[in-house]
Structure formats: structure tokens, C-alpha cells
N, C-alpha and C positions, 0 to 999 in steps of 0.2 A: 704726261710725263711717264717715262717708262721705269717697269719692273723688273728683277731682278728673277728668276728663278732657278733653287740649286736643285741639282738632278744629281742621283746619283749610278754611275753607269758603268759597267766589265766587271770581269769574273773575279768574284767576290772570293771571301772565305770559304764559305759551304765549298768552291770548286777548286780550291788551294790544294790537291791531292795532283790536281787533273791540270788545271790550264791559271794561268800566273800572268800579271803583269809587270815586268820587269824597270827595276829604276836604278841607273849606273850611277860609277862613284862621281862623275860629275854633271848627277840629276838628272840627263836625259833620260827616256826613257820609251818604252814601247806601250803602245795600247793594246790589250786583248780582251775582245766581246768576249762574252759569257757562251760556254759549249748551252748546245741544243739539242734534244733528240726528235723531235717533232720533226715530221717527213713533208718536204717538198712545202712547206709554210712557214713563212717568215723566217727562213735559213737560207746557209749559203755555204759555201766549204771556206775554212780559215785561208787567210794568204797564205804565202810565202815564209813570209819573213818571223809568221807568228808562231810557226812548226818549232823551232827550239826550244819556245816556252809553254808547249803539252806535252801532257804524257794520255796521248789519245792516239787513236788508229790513223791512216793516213785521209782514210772518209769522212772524221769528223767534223761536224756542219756546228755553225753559231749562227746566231741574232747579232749580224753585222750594224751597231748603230751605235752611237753616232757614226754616219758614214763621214769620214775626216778628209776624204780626197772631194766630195763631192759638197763639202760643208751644208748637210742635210740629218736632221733626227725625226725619228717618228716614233711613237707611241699610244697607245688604248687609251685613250680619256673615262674609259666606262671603268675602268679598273679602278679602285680606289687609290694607288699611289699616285697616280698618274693624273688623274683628275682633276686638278688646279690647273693643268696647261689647257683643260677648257678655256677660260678665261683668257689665256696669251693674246697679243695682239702685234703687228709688224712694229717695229720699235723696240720691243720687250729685248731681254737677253735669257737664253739659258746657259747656265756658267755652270760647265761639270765637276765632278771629282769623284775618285774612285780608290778604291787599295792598292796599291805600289810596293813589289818585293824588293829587296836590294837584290844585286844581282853585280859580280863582281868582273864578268868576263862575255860568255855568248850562251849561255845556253842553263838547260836546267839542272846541272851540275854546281853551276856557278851561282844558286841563289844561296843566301848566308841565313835565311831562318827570319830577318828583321824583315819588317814592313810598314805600313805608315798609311794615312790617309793624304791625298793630297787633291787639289785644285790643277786639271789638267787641259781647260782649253774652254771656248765659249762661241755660242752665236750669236750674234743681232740678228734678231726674224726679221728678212724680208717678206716674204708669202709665207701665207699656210693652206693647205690643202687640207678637204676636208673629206665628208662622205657623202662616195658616189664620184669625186672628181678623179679624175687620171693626169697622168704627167702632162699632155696636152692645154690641160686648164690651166697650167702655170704660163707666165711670164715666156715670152719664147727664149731668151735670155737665161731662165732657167731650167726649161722644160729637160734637155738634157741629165741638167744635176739631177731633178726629182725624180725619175725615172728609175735611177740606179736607187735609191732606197728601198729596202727590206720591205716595209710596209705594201711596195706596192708589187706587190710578188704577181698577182694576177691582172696586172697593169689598171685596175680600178679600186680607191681607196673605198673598203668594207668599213658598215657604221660602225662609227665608234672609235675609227683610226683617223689619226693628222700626222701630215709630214710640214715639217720645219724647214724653209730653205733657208741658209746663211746669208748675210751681206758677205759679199768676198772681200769687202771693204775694213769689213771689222767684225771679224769672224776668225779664230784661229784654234786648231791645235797646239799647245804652248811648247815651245822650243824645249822647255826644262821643267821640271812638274815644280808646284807651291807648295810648301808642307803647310797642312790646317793646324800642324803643332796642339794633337789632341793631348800629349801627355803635361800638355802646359797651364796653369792657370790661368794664366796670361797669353795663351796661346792666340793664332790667328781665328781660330774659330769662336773661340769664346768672347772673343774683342771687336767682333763683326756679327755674331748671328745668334737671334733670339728666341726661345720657342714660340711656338705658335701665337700666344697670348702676349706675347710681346715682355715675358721676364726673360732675366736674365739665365743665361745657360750655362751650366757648373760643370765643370769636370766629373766632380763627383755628385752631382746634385740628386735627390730622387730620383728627377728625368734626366735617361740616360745619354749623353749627348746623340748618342746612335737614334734612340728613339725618334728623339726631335728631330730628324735630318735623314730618316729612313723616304718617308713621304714626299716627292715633289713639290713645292711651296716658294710662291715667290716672297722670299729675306727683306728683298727689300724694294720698297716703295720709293721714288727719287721724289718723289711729295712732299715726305714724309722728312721733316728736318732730321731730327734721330738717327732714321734708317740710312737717309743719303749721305747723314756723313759714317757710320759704319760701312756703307761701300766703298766710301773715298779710302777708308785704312785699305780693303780689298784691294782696290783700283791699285794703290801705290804700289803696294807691297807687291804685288801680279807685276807691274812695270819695273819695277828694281828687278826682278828674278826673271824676265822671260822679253821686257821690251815694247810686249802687250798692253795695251790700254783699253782695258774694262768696259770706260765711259766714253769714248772716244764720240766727239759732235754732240753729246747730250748738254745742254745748258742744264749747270749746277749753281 
């Protein structure tokens, strides 16, 4: 039965000066990777469309990943946040979320100060790639997609790196972002996701909701009664907001 893993992924706070992810008054929204200064390694130059929400030179390079056109993520497993995607397997889901400015108009004029944490797109692993494999090792069906990931800068995955290909089946980018509703007690987050040790997780608890959900980890177990039905809240609530279905072919 497969697991659930939240990731969390683009330019966070620390880069709030510099590079923004934008979310319009009716929820859509733009993704933007986190800027990079690291030369010619696991970087790439921002698109197009992402220029109105930096304030960086016309050169600056990101860690393009998730790659959303090519429904592919890669990441360090040796790194300790990263780590638990050791264990992934085809089946599994990585379900992202990240910070989201408002953003009233086109550009970085038009952000209003507000932000939010939200749930913004997910994959079913088909293949994983490991170390030493190149895009060739994949599926010829996918070899294509894998190729265009970050990770595989040197067209061979170096130890310690895996790339994630999507099911194009049930894999998406979310039309509209989720609010994880942290400022809530009752929020989505808290009604769905528990710390590590399997308590319960407080808004204001000791452990800070951040803490708990900094790390990589898969939430939830579909085993696991508990856990699969705090997906099933996930699952809905993702399908009323975006059309997306979470669990889609998994027997629940």
C-alpha cells in the first residue's frame, strides 16, 4: 500500500526580498524555485514567466525542481531532510506545498505583504533513478522527461541523488493552490498531519508546526487506518479546490 510524502519545495522566506511565489485573488498561482548561486550545478536560468516575481539580475540561475512540465523531482537522500525519500517506492506519492504571496495583479509591485502556506501539486512515482543511472535507464516512455531534471546536470545521477518520474496519469501541478489553514486550529494541517511520533500537532504546540513538516516524511501510511483516513480529509478537500484526486486507483 502506498505512502504519502510532504515535501516542501520554492523560495521560501529567507528569499522573500529577492524571488516570491505569487497566488492571485482567485487562487491560481505561479511556482518559483528557490534562486542559486552555485555555478554550472544543479542550476539553470529562471523562465520566462518567473522574471516579474524577482528582484535578481537577468542571469539569475535556480534549482529548477519540481520540474512541473516534465512531472519529475529529484533530490539528495544523503542530506538529512531529504532522507526518508530513501525508502520511496513506485506507488508512493510526493504531495508538495510551499509559501504563496498574494499577489494582486502581474508583477512584484502587485504583492500586498500577505502569504500563507499551501498544498500546490503532487506525483505518483512511476520510476526512480538512482546512482550511477542516467536518463537512458529510465523507461523509454520516460527517458525524455528524466533527462530535463536539475539532478541530472552531468547526464549521470551522482551518489546520493534520485530523480522521481510522475505517472502523467496522476501526477499534477494543482490548477489553484490548497490553503494548509495554519492560522487555524482546525485547520487543514492540523486535521490531517501528525508529528513524527504520531501526536497530535498544535498550532501553538511546543513543536512548532514548521518544525514538524520542515523534514521530508511520509504523513501518511494508507495501512495505516488513522493515517488513511486523514489523507481521505487531504484527498477531498485537494478535489473540491483543484479537481485533483490525491488517491486516484489506490484501494482504500
Amino acid at each position: 500500500m502506498s505512502k504519502v510524502f510532504l515535501i516542501n519545495v520554492g523560495a521560501n522566506k529567507s528569499h522573500a526580498a529577492i524571488a516570491r511565489s505569487p497566488i492571485f485573488p482567485d487562487d491560481q498561482f505561479l511556482y518559483i524555485s528557490f534562486p542559486s548561486n552555485r555555478k554550472r550545478v544543479l542550476v539553470c536560468p529562471y523562465p520566462p514567466e518567473a522574471r516579474p516575481y524577482l528582484r535578481l539580475s537577468k542571469a539569475a540561475q535556480t534549482h529548477l525542481d519540481p520540474d512541473w512540465k516534465g512531472l519529475t523531482y529529484g533530490d539528495y537522500i544523503r542530506h538529512g531532510r531529504a532522507a526518508a525519500l530513501g525508502r520511496a517506492v513506485p506507488g508512493d506519492i510526493l504531495l508538495f506545498w510551499g509559501l504563496l504571496w498574494r499577489n494582486l495583479d502581474a508583477g512584484w509591485q502587485d504583492f500586498t505583504g500577505e502569504y500563507g502556506w499551501y498544498l500546490i501539486g503532487a506525483l505518483r512515482i512511476e520510476e526512480i533513478l538512482g546512482d550511477g543511472q542516467t536518463p537512458g535507464d529510465a523507461k523509454r516512455s520516460n527517458a525524455e522527461r528524466a533527462a530535463k531534471n536539475v539532478h541530472f546536470y552531468r547526464d549521470v545521477l551522482e551518489a546520493g541523488h534520485r530523480v522521481f518520474v510522475g505517472s502523467k496519469r496522476s501526477s499534477a501541478l494543482f490548477p489553484k493552490a490548497v490553503d494548509l489553514e495554519i492560522n487555524k486550529d482546525s485547520g487543514l494541517l492540523f486535521r490531517t498531519v501528525t508529528r513524527a511520533n504520531g501526536k497530535h500537532l498544535r498550532r501553538n504546540g511546543k513543536i512548532r508546526w514548521y518544525s514538524a513538516t520542515r523534514t521530508c516524511r511520509a504523513v501518511w501510511n494508507l495501512e495505516d487506518l488513522d493515517q488513511k483516513a486523514r489523507a481521505k480529509i487531504a484527498r477531498d478537500v485537494i478535489l473540491r479546490k483543484t479537481g485533483y484526486n490525491l488517491l486516484l486507483d489506490i484501494k482504500l
